[in-house]
Structure formats: C-alpha cells, structure tokens
N, CA, C and O atoms as a printed pandas DataFrame, in Angstrom:
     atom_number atom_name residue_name chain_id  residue_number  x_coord  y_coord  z_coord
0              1         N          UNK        A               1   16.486   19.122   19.772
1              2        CA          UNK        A               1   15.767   18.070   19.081
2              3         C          UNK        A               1   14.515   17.730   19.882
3              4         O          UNK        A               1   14.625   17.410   21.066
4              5         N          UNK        A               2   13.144   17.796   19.183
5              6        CA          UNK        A               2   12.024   17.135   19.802
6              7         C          UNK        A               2   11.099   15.817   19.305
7              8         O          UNK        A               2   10.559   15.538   18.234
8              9         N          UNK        A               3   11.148   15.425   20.065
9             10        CA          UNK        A               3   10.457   14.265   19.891
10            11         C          UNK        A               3    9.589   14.235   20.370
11            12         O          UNK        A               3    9.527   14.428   21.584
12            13         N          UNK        A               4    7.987   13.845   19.235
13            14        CA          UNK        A               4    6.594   13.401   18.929
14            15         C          UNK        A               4    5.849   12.692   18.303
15            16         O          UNK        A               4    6.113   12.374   17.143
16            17         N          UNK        A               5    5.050   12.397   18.761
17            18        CA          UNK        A               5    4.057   11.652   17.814
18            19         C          UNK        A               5    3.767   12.465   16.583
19            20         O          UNK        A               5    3.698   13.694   16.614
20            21         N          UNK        A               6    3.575   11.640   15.346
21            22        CA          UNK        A               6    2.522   12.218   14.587
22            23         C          UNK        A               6    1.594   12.457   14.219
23            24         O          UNK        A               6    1.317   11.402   13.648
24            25         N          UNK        A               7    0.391   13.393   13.998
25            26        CA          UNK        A               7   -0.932   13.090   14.136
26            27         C          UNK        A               7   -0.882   11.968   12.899
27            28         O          UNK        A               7   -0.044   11.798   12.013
28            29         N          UNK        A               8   -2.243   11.209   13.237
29            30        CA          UNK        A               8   -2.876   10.293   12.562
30            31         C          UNK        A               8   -3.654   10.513   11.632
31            32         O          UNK        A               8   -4.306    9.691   10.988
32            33         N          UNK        A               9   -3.599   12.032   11.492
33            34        CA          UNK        A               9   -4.718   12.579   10.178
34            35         C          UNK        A               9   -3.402   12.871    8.909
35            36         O          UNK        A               9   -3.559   13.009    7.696
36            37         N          UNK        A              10   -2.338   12.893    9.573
37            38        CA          UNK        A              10   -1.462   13.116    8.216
38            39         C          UNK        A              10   -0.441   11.914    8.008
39            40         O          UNK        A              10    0.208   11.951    6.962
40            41         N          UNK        A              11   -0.244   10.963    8.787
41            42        CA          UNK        A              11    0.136    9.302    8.258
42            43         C          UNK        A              11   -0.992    8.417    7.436
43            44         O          UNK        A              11   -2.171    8.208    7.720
44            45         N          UNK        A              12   -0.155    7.949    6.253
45            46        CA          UNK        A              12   -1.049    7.437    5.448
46            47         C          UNK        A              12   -1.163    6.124    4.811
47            48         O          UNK        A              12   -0.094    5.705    4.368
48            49         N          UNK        A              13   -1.846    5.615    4.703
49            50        CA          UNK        A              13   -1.843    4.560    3.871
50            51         C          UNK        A              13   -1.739    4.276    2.808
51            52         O          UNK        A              13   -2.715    4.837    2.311
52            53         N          UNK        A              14   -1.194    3.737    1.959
53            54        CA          UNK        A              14   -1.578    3.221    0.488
54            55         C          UNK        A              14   -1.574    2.154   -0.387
55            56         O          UNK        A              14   -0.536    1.681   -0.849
56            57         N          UNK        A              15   -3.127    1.589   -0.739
57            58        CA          UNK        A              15   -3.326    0.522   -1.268
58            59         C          UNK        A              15   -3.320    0.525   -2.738
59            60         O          UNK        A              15   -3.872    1.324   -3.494
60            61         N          UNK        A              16   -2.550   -0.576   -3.033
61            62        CA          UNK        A              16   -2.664   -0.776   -4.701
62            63         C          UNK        A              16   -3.052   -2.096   -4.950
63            64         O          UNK        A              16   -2.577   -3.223   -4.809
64            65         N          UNK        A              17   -4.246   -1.491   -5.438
65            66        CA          UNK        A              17   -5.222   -2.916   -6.133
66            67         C          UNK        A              17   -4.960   -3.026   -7.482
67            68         O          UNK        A              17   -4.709   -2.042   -8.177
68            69         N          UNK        A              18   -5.015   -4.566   -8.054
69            70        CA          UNK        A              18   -5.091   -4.230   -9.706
70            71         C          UNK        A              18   -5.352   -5.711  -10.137
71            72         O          UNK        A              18   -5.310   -6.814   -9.592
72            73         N          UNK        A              19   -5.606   -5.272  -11.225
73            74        CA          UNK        A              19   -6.228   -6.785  -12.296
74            75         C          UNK        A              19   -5.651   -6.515  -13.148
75            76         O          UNK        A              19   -6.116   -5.638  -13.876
76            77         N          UNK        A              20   -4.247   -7.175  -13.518
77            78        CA          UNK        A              20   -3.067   -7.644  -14.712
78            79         C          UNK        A              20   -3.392   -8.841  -15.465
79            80         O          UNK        A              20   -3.463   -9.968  -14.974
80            81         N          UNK        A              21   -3.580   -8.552  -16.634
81            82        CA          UNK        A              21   -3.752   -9.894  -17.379
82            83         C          UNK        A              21   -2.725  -10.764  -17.162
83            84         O          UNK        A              21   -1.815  -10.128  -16.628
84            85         N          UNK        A              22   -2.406  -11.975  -17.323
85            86        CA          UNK        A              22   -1.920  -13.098  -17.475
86            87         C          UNK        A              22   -2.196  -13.940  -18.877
87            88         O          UNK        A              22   -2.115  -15.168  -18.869
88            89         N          UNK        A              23   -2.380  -13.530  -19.548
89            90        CA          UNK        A              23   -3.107  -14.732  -20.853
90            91         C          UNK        A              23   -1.943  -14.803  -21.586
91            92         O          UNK        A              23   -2.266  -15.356  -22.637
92            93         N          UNK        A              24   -0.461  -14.482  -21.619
93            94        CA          UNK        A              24    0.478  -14.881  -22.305
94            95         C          UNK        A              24    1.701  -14.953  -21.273
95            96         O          UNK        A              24    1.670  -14.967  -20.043
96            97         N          UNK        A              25    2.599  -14.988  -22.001
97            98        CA          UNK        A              25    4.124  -15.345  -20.933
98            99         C          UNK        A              25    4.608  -13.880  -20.916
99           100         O          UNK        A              25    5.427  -13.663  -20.023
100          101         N          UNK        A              26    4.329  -12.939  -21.608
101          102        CA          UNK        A              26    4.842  -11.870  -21.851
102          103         C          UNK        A              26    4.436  -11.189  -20.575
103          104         O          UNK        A              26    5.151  -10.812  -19.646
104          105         N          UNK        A              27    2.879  -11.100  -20.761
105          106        CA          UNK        A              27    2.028  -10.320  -19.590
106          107         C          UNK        A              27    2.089  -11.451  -17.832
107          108         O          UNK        A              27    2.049  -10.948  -16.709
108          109         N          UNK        A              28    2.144  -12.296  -17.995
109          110        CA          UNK        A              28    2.426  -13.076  -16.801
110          111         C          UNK        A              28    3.667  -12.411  -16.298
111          112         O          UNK        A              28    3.544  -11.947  -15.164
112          113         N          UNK        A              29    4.990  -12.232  -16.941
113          114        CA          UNK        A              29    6.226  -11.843  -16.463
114          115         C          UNK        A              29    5.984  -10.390  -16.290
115          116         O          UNK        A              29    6.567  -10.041  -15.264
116          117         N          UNK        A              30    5.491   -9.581  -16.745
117          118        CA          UNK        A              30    4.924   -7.955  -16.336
118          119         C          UNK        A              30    4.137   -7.786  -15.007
119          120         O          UNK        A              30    4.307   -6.832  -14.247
120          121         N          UNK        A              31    3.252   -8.810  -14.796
121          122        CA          UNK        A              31    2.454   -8.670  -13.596
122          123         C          UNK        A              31    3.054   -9.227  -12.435
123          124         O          UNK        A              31    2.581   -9.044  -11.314
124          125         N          UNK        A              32    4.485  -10.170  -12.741
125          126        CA          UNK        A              32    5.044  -10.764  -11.591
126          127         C          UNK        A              32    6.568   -9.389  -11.581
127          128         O          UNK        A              32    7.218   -9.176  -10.558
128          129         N          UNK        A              33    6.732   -8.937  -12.408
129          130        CA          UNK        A              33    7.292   -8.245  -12.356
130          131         C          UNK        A              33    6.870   -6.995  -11.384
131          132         O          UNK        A              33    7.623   -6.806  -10.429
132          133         N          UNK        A              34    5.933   -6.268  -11.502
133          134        CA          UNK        A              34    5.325   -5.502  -10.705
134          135         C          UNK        A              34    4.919   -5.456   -9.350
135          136         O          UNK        A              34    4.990   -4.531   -8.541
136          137         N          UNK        A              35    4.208   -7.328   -9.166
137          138        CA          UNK        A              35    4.395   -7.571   -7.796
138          139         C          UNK        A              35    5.602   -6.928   -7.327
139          140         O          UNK        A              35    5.743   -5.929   -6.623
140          141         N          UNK        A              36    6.596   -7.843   -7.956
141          142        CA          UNK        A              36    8.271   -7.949   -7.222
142          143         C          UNK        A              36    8.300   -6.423   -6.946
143          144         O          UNK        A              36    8.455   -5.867   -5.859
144          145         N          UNK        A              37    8.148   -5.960   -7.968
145          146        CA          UNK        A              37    8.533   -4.341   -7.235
146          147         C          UNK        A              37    7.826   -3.457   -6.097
147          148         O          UNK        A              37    8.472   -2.827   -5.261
148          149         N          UNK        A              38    6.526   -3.481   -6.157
149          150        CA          UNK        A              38    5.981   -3.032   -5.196
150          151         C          UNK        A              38    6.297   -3.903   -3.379
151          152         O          UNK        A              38    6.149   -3.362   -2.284
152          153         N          UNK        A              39    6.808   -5.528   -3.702
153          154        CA          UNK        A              39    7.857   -6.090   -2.535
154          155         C          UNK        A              39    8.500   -5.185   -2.548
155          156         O          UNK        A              39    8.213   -4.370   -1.671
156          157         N          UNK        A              40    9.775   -4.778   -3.563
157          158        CA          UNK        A              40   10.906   -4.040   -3.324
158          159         C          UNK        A              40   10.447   -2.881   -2.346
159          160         O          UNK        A              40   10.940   -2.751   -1.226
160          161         N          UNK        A              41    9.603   -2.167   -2.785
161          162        CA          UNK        A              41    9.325   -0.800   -2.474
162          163         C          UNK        A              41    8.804   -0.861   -1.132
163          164         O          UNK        A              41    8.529    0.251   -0.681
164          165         N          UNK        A              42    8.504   -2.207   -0.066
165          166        CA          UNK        A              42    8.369   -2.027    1.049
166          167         C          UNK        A              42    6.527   -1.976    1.447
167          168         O          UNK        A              42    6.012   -1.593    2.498
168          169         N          UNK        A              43    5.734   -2.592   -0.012
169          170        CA          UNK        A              43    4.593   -2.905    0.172
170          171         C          UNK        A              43    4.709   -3.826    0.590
171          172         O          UNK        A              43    5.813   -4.361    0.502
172          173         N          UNK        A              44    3.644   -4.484    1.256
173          174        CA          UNK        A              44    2.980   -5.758    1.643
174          175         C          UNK        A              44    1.408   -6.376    0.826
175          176         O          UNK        A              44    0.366   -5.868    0.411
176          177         N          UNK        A              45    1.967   -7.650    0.911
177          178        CA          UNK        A              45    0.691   -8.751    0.464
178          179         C          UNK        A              45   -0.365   -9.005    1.318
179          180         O          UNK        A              45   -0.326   -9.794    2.262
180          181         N          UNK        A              46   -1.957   -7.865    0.749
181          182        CA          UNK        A              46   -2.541   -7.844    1.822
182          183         C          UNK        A              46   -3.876   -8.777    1.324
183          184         O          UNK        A              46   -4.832   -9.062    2.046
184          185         N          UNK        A              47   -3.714   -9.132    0.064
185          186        CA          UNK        A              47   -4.767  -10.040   -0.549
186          187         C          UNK        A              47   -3.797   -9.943   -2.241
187          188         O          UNK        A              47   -2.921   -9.228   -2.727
188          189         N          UNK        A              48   -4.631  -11.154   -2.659
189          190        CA          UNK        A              48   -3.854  -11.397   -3.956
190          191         C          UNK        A              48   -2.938  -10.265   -4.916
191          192         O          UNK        A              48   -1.764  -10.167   -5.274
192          193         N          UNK        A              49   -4.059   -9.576   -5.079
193          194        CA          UNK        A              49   -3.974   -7.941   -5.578
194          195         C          UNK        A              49   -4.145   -7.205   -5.403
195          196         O          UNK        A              49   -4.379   -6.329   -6.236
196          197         N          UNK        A              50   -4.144   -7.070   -4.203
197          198        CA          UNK        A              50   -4.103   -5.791   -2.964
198          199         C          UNK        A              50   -2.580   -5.594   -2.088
199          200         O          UNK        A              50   -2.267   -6.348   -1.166
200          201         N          UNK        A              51   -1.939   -4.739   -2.439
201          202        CA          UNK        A              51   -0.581   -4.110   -1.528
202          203         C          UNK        A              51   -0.962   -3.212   -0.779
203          204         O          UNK        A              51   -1.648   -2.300   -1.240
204          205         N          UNK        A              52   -0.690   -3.241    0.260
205          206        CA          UNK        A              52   -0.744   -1.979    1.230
206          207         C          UNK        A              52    0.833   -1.523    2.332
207          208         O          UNK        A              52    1.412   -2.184    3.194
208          209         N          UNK        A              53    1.108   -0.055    1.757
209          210        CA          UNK        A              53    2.272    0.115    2.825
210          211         C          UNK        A              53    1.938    1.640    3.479
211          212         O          UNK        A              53    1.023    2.358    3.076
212          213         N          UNK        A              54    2.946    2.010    4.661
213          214        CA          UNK        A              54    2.590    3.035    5.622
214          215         C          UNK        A              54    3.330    4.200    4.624
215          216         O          UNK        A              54    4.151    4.074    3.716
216          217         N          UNK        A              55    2.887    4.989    5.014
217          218        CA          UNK        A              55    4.151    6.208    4.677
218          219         C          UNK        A              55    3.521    7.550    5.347
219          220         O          UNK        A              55    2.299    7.691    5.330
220          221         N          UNK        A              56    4.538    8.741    6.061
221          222        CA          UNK        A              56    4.320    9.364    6.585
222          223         C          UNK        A              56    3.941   10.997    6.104
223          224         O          UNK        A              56    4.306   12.097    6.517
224          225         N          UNK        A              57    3.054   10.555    5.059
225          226        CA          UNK        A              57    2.704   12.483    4.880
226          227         C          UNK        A              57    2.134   11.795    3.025
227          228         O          UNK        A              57    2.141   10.728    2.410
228          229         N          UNK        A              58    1.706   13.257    2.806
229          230        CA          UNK        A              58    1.575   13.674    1.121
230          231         C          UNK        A              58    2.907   13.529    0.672
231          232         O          UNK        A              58    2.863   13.189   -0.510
232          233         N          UNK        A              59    3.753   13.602    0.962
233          234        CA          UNK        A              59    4.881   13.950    0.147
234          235         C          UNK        A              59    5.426   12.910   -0.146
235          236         O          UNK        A              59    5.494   12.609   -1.338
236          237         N          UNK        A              60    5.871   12.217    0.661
237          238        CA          UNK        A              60    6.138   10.833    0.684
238          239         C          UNK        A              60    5.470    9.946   -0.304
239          240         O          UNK        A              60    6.154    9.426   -1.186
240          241         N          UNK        A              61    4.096    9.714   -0.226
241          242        CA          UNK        A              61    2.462    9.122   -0.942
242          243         C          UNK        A              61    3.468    9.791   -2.123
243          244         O          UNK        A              61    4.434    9.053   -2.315
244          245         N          UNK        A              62    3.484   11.268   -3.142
245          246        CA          UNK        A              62    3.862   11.577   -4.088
246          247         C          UNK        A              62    4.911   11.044   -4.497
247          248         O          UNK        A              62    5.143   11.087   -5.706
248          249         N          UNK        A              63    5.816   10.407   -3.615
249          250        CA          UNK        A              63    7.273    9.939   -4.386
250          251         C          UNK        A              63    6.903    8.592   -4.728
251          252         O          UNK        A              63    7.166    8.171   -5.855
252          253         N          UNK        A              64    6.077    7.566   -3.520
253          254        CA          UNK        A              64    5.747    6.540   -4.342
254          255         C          UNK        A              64    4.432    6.299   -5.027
255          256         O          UNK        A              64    3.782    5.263   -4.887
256          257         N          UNK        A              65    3.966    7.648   -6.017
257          258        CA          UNK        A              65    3.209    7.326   -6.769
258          259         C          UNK        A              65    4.161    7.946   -7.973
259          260         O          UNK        A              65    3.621    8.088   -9.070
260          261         N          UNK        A              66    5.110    8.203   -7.871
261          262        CA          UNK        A              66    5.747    8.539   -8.953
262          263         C          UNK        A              66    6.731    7.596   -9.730
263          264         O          UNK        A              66    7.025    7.594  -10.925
264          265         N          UNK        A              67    7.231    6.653   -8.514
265          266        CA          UNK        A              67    8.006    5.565   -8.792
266          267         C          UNK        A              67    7.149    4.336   -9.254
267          268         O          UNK        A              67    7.642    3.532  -10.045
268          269         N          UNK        A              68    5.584    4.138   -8.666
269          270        CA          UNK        A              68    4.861    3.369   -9.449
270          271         C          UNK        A              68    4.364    3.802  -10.757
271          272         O          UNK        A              68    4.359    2.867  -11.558
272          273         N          UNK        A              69    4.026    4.695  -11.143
273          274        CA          UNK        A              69    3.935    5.090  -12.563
274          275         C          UNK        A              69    4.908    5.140  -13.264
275          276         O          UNK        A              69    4.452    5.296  -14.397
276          277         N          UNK        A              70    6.352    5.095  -13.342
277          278        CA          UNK        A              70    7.233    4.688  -13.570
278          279         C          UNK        A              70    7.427    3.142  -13.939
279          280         O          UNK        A              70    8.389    2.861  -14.653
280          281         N          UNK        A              71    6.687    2.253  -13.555
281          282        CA          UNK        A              71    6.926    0.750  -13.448
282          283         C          UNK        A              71    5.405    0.330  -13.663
283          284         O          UNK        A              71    5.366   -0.733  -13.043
284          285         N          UNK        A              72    4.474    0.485  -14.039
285          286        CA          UNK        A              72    3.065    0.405  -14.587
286          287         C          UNK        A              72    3.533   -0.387  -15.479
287          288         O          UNK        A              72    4.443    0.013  -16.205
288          289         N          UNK        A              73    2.893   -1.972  -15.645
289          290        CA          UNK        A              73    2.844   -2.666  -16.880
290          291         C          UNK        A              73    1.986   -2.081  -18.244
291          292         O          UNK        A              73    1.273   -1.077  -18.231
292          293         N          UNK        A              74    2.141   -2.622  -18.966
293          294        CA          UNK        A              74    1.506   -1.451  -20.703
294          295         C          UNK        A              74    0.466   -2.292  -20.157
295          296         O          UNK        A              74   -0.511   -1.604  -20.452
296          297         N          UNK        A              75   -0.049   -3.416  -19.498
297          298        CA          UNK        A              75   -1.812   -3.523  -19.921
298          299         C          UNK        A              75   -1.915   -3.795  -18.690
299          300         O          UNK        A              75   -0.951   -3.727  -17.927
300          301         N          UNK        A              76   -3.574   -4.279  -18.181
301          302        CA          UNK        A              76   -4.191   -4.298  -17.167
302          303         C          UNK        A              76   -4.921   -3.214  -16.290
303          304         O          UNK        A              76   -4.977   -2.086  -16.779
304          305         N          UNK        A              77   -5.470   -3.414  -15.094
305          306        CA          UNK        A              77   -6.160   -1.638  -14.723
306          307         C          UNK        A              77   -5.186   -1.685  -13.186
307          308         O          UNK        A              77   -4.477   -2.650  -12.898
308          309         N          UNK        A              78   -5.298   -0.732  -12.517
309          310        CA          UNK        A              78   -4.775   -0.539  -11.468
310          311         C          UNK        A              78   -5.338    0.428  -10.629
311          312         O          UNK        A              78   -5.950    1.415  -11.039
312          313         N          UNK        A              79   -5.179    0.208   -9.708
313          314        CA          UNK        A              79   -6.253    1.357   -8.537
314          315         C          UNK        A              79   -5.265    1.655   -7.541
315          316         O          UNK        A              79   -4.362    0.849   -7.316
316          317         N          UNK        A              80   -5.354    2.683   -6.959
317          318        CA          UNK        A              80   -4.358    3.105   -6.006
318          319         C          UNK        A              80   -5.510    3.855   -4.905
319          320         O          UNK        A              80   -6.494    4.510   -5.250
320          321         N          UNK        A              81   -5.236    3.664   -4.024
321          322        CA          UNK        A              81   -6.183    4.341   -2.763
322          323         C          UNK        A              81   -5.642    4.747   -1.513
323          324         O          UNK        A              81   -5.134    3.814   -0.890
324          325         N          UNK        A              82   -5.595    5.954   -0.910
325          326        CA          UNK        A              82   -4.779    6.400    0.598
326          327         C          UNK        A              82   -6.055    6.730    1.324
327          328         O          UNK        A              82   -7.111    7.273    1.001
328          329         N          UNK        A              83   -5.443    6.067    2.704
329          330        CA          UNK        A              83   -6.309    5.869    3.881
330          331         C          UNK        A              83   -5.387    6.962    4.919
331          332         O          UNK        A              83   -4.170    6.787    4.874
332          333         N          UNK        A              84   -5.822    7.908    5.706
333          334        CA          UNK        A              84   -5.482    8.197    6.926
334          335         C          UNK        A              84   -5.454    7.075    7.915
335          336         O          UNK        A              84   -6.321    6.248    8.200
336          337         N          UNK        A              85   -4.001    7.291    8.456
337          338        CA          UNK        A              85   -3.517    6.195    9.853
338          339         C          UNK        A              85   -5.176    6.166   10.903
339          340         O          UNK        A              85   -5.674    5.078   11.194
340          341         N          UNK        A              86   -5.696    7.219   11.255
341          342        CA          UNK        A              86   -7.331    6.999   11.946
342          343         C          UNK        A              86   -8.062    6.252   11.052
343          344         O          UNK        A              86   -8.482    5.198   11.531
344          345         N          UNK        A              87   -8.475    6.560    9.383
345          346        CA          UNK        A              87   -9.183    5.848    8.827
346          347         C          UNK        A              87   -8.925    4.288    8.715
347          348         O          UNK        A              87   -9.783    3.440    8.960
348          349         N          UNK        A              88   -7.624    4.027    8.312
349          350        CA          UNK        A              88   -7.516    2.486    8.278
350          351         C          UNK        A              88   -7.491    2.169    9.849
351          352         O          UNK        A              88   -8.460    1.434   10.040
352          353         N          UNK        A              89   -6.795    2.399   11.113
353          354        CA          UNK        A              89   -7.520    1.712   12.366
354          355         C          UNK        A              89   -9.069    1.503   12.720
355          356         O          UNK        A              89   -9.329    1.070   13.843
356          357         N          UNK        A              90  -10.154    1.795   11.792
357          358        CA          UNK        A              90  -11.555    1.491   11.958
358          359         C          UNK        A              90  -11.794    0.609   10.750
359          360         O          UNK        A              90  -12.947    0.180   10.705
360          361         N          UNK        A              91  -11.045    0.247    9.811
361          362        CA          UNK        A              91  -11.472   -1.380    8.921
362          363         C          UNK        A              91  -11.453   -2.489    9.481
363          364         O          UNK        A              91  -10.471   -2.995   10.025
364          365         N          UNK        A              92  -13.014   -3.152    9.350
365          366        CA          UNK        A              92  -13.033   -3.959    9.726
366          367         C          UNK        A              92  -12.738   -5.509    8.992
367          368         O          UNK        A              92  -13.353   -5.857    7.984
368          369         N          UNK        A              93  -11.989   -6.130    9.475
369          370        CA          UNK        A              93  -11.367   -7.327    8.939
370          371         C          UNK        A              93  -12.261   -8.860    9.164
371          372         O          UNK        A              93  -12.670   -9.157   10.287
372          373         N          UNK        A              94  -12.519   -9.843    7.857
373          374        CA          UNK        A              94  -13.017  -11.029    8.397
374          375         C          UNK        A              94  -11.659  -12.241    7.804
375          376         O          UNK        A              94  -11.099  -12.312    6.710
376          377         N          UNK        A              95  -11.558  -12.738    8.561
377          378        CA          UNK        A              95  -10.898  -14.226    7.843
378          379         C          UNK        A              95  -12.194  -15.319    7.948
379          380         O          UNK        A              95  -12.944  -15.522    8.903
380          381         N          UNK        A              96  -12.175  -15.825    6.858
381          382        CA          UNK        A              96  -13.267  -17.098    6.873
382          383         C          UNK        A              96  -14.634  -16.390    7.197
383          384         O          UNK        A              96  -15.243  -15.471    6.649
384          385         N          UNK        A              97  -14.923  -17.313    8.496
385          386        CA          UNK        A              97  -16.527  -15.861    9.111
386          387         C          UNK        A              97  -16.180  -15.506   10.414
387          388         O          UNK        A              97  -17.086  -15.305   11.223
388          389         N          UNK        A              98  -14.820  -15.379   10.800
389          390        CA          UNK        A              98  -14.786  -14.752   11.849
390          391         C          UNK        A              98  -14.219  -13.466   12.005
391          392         O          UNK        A              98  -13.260  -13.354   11.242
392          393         N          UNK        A              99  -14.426  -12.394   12.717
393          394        CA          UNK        A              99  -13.918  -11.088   12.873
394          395         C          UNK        A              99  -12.385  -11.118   13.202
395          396         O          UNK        A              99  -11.741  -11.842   13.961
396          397         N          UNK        A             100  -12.081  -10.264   12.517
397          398        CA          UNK        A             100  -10.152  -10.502   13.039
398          399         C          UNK        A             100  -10.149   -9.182   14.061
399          400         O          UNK        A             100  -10.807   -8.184   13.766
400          401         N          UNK        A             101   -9.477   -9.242   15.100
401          402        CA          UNK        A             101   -9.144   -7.943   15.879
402          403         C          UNK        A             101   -8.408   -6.831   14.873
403          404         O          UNK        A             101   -7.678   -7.167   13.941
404          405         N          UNK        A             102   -8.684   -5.628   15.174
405          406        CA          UNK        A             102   -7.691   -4.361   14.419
406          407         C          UNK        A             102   -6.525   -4.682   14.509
407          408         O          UNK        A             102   -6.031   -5.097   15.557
408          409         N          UNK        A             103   -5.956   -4.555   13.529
409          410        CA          UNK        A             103   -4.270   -4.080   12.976
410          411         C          UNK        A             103   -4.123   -3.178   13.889
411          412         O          UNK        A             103   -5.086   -2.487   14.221
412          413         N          UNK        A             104   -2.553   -2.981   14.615
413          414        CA          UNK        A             104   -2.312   -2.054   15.602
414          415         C          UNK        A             104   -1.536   -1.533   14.443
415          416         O          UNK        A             104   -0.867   -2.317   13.770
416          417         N          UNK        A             105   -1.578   -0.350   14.184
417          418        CA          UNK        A             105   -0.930    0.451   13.962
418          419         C          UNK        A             105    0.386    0.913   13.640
419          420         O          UNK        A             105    0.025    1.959   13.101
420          421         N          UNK        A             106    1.481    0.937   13.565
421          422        CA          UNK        A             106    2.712    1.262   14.117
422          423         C          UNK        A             106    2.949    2.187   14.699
423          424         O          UNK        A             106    2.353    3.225   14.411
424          425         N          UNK        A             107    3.969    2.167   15.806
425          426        CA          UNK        A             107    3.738    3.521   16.163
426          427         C          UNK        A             107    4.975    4.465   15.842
427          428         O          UNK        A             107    6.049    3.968   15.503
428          429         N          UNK        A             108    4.846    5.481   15.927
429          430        CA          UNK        A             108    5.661    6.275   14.796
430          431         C          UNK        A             108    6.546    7.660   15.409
431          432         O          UNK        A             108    5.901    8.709   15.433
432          433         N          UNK        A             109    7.531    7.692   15.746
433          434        CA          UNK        A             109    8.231    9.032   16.263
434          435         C          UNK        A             109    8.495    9.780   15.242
435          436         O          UNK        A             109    8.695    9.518   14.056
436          437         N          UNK        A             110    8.472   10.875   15.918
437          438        CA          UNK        A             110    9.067   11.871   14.645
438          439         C          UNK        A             110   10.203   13.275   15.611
439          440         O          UNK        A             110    9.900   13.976   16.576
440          441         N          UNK        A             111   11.408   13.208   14.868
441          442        CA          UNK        A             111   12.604   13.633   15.361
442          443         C          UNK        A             111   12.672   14.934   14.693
443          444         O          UNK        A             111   12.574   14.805   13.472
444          445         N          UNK        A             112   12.811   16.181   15.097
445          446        CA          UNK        A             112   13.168   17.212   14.897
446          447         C          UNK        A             112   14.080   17.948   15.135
447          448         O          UNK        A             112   14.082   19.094   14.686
C-alpha cells in the first residue's frame, strides 16, 4: 500500500450557481428542495446560490453531475462550473471591503 498526495491539477472543484424562481408555493418548494439536496450531497453554502464541494478526479465530478441532473427543478437556469484544487487556491475573496485570506485547501491522501 502507498501513500500520496494528489496532484492538484486533477482534484476538483464544483460550483453550482442558479436562479430558481420562487413566484409560487410550488416553485418555492422545488428550489428549497434542491438546496436540501445539494446539502445532502455534501455541497456547501458558499453564497445564496452558489454551492461549492471538493471531489477527487473527473470521475467522481461525472457521478455528481449525474445525480444533479437527476434532481434539476422543471424551471429556473442553473450553472455548474469545475475549478482545479491549484485554480480555486488563487480566488480571491472580499467580505464587505476587506480581503479575506485563501481558503486552505484540504489536504488529501490517497491510499493504494
């Protein structure tokens, strides 16, 4: 068994942005519905309508873009975007007007 790091060009990020209507009770419960799931699925609340979670490769990214298209409300738009673990450690963050220090990373073994 060996144990390593993984490069940072193949850990990935993935953000799901989206604008869900709300203008009835129907579509309000679809878009809170969806939140809830992308919670389930081990995203995080990185702005209102922005989720972002880690996952380690393409393959991975493919299973949960398969399980979110699976659970897509019938209306609203949705954006999905993957960052390399190097690319997202160079976003730069503001709260209010001040600079936030970088997100560390996690750090990540990988067992063979």
């Amino acid at each position: 068994m060996t144990i390593g790091k993984l490069s940072g060009y193949r850990l990935m990020w993935i953000f799901v942005m989206f604008d869900l209507p709300v203008d009835s009770r129907a579509n309000a419960r679809a878009a809170t519905k969806f939140r809830e799931f992308l919670l389930d699925e081990g995203f995080e609340k990185s702005q209102f309508s922005v989720y972002a979670r880690f996952c380690n490769g393409k393959e991975q990214f493919e299973a949960y873009m398969g399980r979110i298209e699976a659970n897509l409300p019938s209306r609203g738009e949705i954006h999905i975007l993957t960052f390399t673990d190097r690319q997202y450690e160079n976003i730069i963050r503001f709260s209010g007007q001040r600079r936030r220090r970088r997100r560390k990373n996690p750090d990540q073994l990988a067992l063979f």
